[in-house]
C-alpha positions as CSV (number, residue, x, y, z in Angstrom):
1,X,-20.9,3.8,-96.3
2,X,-21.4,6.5,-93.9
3,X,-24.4,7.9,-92.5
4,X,-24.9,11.3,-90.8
5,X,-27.7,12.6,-88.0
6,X,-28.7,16.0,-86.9
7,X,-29.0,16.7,-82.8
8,X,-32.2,14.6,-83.2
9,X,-30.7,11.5,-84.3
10,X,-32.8,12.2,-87.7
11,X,-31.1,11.0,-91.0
12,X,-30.1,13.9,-92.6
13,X,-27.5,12.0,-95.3
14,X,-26.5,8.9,-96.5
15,X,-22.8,8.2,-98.3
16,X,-21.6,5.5,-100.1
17,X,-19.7,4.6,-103.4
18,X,-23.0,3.7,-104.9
19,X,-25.4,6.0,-103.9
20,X,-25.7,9.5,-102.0
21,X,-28.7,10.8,-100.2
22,X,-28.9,14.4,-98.2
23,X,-32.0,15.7,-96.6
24,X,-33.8,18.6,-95.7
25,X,-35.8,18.5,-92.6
26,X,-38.1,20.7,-91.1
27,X,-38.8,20.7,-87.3
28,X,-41.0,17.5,-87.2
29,X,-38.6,15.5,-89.0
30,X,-40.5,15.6,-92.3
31,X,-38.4,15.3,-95.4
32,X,-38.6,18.4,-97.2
33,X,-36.2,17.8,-100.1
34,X,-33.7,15.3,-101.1
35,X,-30.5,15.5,-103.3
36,X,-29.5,12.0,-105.3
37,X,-26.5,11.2,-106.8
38,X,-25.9,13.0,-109.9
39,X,-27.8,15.8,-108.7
40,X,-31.6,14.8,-108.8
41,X,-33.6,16.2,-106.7
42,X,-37.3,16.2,-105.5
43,X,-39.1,18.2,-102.4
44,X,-42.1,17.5,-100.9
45,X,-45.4,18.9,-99.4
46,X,-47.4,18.1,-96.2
47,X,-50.8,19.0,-95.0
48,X,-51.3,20.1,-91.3
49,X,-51.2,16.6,-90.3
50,X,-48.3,15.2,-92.3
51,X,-49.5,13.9,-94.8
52,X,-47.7,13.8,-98.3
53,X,-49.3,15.6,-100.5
54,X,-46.9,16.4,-103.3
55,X,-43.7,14.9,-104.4
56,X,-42.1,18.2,-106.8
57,X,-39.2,18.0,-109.3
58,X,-36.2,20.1,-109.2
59,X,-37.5,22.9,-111.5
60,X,-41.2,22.6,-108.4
61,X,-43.4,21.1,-110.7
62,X,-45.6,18.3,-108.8
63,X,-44.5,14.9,-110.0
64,X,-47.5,13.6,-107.6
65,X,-50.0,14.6,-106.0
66,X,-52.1,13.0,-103.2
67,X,-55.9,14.4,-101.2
68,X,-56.8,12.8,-98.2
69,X,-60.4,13.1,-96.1
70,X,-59.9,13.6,-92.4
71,X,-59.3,10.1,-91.5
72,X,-56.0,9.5,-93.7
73,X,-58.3,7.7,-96.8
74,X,-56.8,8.7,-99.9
75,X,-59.2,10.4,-102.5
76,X,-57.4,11.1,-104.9
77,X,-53.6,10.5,-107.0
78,X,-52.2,12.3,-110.1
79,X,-48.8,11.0,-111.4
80,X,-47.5,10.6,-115.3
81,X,-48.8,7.6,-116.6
82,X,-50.9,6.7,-113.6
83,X,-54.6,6.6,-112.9
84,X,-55.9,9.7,-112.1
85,X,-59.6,8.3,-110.8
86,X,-61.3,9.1,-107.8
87,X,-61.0,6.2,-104.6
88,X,-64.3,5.3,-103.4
89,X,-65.2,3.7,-99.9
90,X,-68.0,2.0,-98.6
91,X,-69.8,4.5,-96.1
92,X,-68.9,3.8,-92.4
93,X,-65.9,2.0,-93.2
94,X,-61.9,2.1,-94.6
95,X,-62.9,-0.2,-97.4
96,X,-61.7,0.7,-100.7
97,X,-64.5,-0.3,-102.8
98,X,-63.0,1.1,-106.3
99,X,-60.4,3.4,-107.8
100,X,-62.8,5.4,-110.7
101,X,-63.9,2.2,-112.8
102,X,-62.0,-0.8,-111.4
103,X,-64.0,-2.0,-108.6
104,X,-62.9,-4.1,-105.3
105,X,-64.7,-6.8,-102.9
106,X,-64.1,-7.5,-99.3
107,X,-65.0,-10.3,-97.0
108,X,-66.6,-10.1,-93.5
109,X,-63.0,-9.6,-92.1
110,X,-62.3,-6.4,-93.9
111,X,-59.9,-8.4,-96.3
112,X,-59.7,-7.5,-99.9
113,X,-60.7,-10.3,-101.9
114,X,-60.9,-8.8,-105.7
115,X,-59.2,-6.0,-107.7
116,X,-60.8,-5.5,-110.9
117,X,-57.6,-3.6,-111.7
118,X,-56.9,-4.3,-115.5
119,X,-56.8,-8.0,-115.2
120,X,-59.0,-9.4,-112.4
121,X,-56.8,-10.0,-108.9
122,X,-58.5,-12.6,-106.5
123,X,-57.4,-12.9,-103.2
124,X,-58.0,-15.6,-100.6
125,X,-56.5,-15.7,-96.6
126,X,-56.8,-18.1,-93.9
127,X,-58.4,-17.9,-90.8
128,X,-56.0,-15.5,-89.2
129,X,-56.6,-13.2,-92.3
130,X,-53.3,-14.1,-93.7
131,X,-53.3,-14.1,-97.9
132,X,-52.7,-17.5,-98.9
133,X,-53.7,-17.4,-102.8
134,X,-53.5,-15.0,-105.1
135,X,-55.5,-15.8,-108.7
136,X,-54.9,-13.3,-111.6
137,X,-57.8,-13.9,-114.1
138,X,-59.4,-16.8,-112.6
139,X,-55.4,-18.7,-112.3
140,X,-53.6,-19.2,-109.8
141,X,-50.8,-17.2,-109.8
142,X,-49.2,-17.7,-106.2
143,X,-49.7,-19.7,-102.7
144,X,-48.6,-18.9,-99.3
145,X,-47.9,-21.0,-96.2
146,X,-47.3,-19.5,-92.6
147,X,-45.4,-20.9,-89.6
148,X,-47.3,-20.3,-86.2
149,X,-45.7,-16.8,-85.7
150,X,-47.7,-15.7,-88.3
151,X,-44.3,-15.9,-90.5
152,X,-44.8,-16.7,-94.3
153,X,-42.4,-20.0,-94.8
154,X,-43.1,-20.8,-97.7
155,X,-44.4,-19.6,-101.7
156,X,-45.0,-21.3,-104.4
157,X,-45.4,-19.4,-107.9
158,X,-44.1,-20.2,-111.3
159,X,-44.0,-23.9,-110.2
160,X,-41.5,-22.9,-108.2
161,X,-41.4,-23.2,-104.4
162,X,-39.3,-20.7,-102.4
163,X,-38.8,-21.4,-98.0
164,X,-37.8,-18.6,-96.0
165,X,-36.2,-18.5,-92.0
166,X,-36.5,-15.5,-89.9
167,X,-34.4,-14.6,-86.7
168,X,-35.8,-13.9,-83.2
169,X,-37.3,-11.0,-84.6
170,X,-39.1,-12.1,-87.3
171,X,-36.4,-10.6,-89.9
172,X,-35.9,-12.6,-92.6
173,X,-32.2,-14.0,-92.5
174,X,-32.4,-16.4,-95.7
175,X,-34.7,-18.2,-98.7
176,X,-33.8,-21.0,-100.7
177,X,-35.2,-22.9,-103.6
178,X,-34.1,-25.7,-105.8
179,X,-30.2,-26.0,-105.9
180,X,-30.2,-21.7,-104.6
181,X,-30.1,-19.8,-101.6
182,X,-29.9,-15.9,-100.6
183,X,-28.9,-15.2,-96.9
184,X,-29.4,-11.5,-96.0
185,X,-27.2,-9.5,-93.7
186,X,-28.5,-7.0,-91.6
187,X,-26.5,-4.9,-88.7
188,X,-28.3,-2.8,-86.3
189,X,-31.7,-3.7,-88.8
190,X,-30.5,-2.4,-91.3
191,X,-29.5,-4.1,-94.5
192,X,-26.0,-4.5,-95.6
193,X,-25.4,-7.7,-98.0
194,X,-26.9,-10.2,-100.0
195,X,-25.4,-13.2,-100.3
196,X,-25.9,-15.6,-102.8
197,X,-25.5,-19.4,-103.2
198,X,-25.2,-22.0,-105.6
199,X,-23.0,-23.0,-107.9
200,X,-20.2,-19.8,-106.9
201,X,-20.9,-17.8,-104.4
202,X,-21.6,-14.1,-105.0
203,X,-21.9,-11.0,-102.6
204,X,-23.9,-7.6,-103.1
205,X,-23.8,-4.6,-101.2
206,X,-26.6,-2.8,-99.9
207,X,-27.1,0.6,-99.6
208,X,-29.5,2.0,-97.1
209,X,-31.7,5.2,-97.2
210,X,-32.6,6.4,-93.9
211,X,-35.2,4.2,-92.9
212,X,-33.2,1.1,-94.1
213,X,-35.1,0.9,-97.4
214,X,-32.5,-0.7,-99.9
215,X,-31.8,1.8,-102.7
216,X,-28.5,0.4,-104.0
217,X,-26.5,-2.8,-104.2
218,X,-22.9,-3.1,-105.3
219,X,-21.3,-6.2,-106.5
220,X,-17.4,-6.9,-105.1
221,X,-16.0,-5.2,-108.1
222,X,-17.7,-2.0,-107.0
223,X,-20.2,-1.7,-110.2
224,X,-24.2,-1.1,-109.3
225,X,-25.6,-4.4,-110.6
226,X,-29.1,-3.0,-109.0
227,X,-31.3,0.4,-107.7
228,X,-34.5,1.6,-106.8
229,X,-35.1,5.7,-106.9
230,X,-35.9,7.3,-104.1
231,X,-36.6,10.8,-104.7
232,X,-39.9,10.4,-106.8
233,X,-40.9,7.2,-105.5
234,X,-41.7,7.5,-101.7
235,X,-44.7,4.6,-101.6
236,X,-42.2,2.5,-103.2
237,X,-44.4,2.0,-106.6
238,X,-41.8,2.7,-109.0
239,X,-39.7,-0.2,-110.9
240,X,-36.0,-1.1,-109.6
241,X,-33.4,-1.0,-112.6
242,X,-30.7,-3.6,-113.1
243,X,-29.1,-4.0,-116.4
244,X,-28.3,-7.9,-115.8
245,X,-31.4,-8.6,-114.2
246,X,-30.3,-9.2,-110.2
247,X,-33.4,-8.7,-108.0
248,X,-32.7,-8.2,-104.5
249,X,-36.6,-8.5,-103.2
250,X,-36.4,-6.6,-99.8
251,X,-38.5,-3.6,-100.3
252,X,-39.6,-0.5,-97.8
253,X,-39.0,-1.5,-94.4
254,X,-40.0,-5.3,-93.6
255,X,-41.2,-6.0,-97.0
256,X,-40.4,-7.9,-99.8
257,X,-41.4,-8.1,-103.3
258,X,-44.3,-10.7,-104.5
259,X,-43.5,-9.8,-108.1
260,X,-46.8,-12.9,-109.1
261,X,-49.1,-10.8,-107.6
262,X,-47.8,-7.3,-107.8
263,X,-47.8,-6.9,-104.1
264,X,-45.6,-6.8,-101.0
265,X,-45.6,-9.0,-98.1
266,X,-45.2,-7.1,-95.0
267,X,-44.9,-9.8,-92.2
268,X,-48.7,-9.6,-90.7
269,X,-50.8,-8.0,-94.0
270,X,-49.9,-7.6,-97.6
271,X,-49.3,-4.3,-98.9
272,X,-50.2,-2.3,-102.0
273,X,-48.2,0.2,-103.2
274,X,-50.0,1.7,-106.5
275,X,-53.1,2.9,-103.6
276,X,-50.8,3.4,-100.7
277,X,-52.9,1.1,-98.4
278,X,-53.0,-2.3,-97.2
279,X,-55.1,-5.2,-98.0
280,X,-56.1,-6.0,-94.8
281,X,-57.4,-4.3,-92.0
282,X,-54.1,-3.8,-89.2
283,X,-54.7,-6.9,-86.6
284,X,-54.4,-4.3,-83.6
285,X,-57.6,-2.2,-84.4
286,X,-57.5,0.9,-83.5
287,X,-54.8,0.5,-81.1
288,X,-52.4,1.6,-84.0
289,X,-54.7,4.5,-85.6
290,X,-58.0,5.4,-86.6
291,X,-57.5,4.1,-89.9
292,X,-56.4,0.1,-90.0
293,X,-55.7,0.4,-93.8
294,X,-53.5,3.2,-94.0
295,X,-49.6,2.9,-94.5
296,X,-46.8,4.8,-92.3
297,X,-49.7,7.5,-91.6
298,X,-49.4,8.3,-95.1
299,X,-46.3,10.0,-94.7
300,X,-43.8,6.9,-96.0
301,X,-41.1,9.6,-95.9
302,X,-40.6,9.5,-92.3
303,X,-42.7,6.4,-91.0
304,X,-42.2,2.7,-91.4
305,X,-44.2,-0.1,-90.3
306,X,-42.2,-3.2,-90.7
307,X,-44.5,-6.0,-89.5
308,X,-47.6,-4.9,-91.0
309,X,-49.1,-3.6,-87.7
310,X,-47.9,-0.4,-85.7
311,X,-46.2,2.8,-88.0
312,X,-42.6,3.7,-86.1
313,X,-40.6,6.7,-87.2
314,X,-37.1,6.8,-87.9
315,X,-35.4,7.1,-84.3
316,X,-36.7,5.9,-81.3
317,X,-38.1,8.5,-79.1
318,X,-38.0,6.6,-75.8
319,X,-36.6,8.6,-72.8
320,X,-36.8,11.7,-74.8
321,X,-39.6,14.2,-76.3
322,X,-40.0,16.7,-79.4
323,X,-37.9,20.1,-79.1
324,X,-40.1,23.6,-78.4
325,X,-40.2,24.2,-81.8
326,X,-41.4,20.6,-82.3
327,X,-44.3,21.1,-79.8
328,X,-45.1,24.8,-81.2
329,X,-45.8,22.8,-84.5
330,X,-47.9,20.2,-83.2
331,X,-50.1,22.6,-81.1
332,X,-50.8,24.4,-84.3
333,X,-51.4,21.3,-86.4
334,X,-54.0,20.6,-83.5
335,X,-55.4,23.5,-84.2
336,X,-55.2,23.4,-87.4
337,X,-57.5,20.4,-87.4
338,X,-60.2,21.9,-85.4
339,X,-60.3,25.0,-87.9
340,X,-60.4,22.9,-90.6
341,X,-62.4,19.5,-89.9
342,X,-65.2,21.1,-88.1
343,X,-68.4,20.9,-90.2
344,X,-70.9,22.5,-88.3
345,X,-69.3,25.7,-86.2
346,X,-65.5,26.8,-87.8
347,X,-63.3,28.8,-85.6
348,X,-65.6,28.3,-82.4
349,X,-64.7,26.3,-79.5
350,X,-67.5,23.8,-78.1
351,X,-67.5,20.6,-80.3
352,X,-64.2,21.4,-82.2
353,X,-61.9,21.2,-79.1
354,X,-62.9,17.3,-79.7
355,X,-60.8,17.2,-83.3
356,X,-57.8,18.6,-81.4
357,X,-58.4,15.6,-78.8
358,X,-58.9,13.3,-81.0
359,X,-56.0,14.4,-83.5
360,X,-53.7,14.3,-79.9
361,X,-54.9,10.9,-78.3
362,X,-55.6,8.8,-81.3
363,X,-52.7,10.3,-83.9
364,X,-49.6,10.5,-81.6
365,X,-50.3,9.7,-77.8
366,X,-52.0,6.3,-78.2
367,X,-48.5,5.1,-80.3
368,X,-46.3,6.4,-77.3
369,X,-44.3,8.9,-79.6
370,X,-43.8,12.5,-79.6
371,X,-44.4,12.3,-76.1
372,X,-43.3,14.9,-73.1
373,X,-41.0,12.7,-71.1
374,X,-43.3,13.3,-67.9
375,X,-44.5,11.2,-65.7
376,X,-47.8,9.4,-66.5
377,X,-49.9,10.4,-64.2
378,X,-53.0,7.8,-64.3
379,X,-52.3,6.1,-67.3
380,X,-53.0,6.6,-70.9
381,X,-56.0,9.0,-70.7
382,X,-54.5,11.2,-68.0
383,X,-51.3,11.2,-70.0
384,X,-54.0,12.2,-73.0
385,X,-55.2,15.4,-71.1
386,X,-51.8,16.1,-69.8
387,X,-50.0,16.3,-73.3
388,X,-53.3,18.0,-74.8
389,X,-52.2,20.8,-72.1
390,X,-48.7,20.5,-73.8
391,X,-50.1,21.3,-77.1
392,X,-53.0,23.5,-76.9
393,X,-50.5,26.1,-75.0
394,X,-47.9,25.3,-77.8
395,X,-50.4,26.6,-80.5
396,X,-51.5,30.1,-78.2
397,X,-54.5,28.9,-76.9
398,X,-55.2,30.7,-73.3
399,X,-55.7,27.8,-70.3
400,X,-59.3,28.6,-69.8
401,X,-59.8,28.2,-73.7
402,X,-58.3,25.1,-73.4
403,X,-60.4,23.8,-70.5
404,X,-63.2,25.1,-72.2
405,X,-62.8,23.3,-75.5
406,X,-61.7,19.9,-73.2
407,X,-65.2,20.4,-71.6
408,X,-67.0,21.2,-74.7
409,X,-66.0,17.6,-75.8
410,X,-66.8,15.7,-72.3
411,X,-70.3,17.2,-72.8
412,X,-71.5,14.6,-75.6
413,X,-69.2,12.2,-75.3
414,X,-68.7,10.9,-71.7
415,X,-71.3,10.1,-68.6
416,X,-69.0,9.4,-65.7
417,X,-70.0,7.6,-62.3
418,X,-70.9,9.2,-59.0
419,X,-68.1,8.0,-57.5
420,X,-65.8,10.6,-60.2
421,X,-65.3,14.0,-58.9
422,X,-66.3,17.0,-61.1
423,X,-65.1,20.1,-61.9
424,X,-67.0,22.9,-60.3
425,X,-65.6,25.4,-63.2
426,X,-65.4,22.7,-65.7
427,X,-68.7,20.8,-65.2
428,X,-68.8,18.3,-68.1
429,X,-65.1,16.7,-67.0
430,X,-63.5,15.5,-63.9
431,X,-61.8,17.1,-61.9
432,X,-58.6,15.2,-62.7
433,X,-58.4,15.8,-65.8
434,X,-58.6,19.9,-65.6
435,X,-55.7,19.2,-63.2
436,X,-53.7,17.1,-66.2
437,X,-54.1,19.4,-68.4
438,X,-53.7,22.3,-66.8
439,X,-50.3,20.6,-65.5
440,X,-49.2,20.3,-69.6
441,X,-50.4,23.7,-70.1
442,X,-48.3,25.3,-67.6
443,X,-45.3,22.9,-68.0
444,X,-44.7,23.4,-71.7
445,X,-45.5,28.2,-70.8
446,X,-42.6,28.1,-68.1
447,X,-40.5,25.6,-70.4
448,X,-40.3,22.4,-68.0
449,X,-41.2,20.4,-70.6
450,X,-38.3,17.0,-71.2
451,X,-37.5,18.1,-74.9
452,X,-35.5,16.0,-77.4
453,X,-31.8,15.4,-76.0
């Protein structure tokens, strides 16, 4: 198997006997089409924040289509043979109280506890808000059991009790039950074989897409004994196909398959792929988005989140930052989102210049990606003004606009001490942050910005 990476260390194919996979990618890294073996091919559609929001044939005809609000809640889904009804929440929260007429309950935790989904799902989770029982019409269809890392070790369904052991990472390595056990093989995290024991011994092959989602496994002899389709499938809902019935369970990245309850088990929550969202609420708060529920900042195409709590991309941006044309796209997607998610004054500065913050410091900064290799000068929220600088001057905004709008959002939001300095142009924010983001501003307009080796 081979894999191939552009100058960003982005995926841009995947080759192997079994499967081939080349991408299209747009400045951002965003998958924009893909080719399959035998020629398939889908391309996809994005909203000014990233968001997927259609999946197209080859002919451009929208297989699936998905509407968010400005938090990253879905509203809606259309796809052949799927429901088509509107998702409800309860006001003031992320809780997903009912997809058209099949309604869902939560407890005080924020976890999901019933899915009147066709049959009725029941849910139940210990006191660390892991699921430990899943009931499908009133039986119980599965239990769970969890080590003290928060690891599942353990489920029982179809009288049948499976154990599992993880590595130092929390990567699942092997299961067993009865007189059977699979070992997985991973190298560099990334799957490559399944082996199987019992009474022979038997070996499959895994091939990877490009954020080590298996799509393909080959037995010795070199036939495909199993697959999953990528192109139309990028939540991971659809079906895998094997003719003989071999069921590798590893799933998107860090999950595997609870085929009793229809569900996948992503380390820390359980994940649903027919709504795109999680079951329960992420266990770092907002610390990994404004939106606890949501999966891979709906945009599964390009982020994972393999334990269930922070969504990564598909390199690792550390020591190195977004090219210009990178940055020119996030300044307009910031501006974007104050043109567009401003009820009460479109197109004007004041409280508007708040979305852009917010859409800087909550959707990329807070995560430590897409990130100006800079110094961070006073932590988190001087890094914050700093990179708004970056952006706001990347989407054509003049530097007093950008103070101004920066101002125009410390004037409801913040009451600061005596002891903090204040602008004298700039009277509604400190005088240290005019200087971060005026540093930002003036980095990224001479080019002195750290971009993407």
């Amino acid at each position: 198997m081979s894999r191939t990476y552009d100058t960003t260390y982005r995926v841009t194919a995947v080759v192997s006997p079994a499967l081939e996979l080349r991408f299209t990618l747009d400045y951002m890294g965003n998958i924009k089409a893909v080719t399959e073996t035998g020629g398939a091919s889908a391309t996809y559609l994005y909203d000014p924040l990233y968001r997927l929001t259609s999946v197209n044939d080859a002919t451009g005809k929208a297989i699936e289509t998905y509407t968010y609000n400005p938090t990253g809640d879905r509203l809606s889904k259309t796809a052949p043979g799927a429901y088509t009804g509107a998702y409800k929440y309860q006001a003031g929260t992320h809780w997903l109280t009912a997809t058209g007429t099949a309604s869902r309950t939560y407890d005080a935790n924020g976890n999901t506890t019933g899915n009147a989904a066709g049959t009725v799902w029941g849910y139940g989770y210990n006191g660390r808000n892991r699921m430990t029982v899943v009931q499908q019409g009133g039986s119980t269809v599965g239990t769970y059991v969890y080590n003290a890392n928060n690891e599942r070790i353990a489920t029982t369904a179809n009288k049948v009790t499976t154990r599992f052991v993880y590595d130092e990472a929390s990567q699942l390595v092997s299961e067993a039950s009865g007189t059977t056990r699979r070992d997985y093989v991973a190298i560099g995290g990334l799957p490559v074989a399944v082996v199987d024991g019992g009474t022979a011994t038997t070996i499959g092959f895994v091939t990877a897409d490009g954020l080590g989602s298996p799509r393909a496994v080959t037995s010795t002899a070199g036939a495909v004994i199993w697959n999953w389709p990528y192109s139309l499938n990028p939540f991971g809902e659809n079906r895998a196909v094997s003719a003989s019935g071999y069921v590798p369970n590893l799933r998107l990245p860090g999950q595997y398959a609870d085929g009793e309850a229809g569900l996948k088990y992503n380390m820390h929550r359980s994940f649903d792929a027919a709504t795109g969202r999680y079951l329960q609420s992420d266990p770092m708060g907002l610390q990994a988005g404004t939106n606890t529920y949501l999966y891979a900042l709906a945009n599964p195409l390009l982020h994972w989140d393999a334990s269930g709590l922070c969504p990564g991309e598909a390199c690792d941006p550390s020591g190195s930052a977004p090219t210009p044309q990178q940055y020119e796209q996030l300044g307009r997607a910031s501006h974007d989102a104050i043109y567009t998610y401003n009820p009460h004054s479109p197109g004007s500065l004041g409280t508007p210049g708040g979305a852009a913050y917010n859409f800087a410091t909550l959707y990329h900064f807070k995560r430590g990606d897409r990130l100006d290799a800079q110094v961070q000068y006073g932590g988190s929220t001087a890094y914050a003004n700093y990179v708004y600088g970056v952006y706001l001057g990347a989407a054509g905004w003049s530097l007093s606009e950008t103070l101004s709008s920066a101002n125009a959002y410390g004037r409801p939001r913040s009451k600061y001490g005596p002891d903090i300095e204040m602008s004298t142009d700039y009277p509604d924010i400190p005088t240290s942050n005019v200087n971060n983001i005026t540093r930002g501003y003036w980095n990224q307009q001479e080019g002195n910005l750290c971009h993407a080796r």
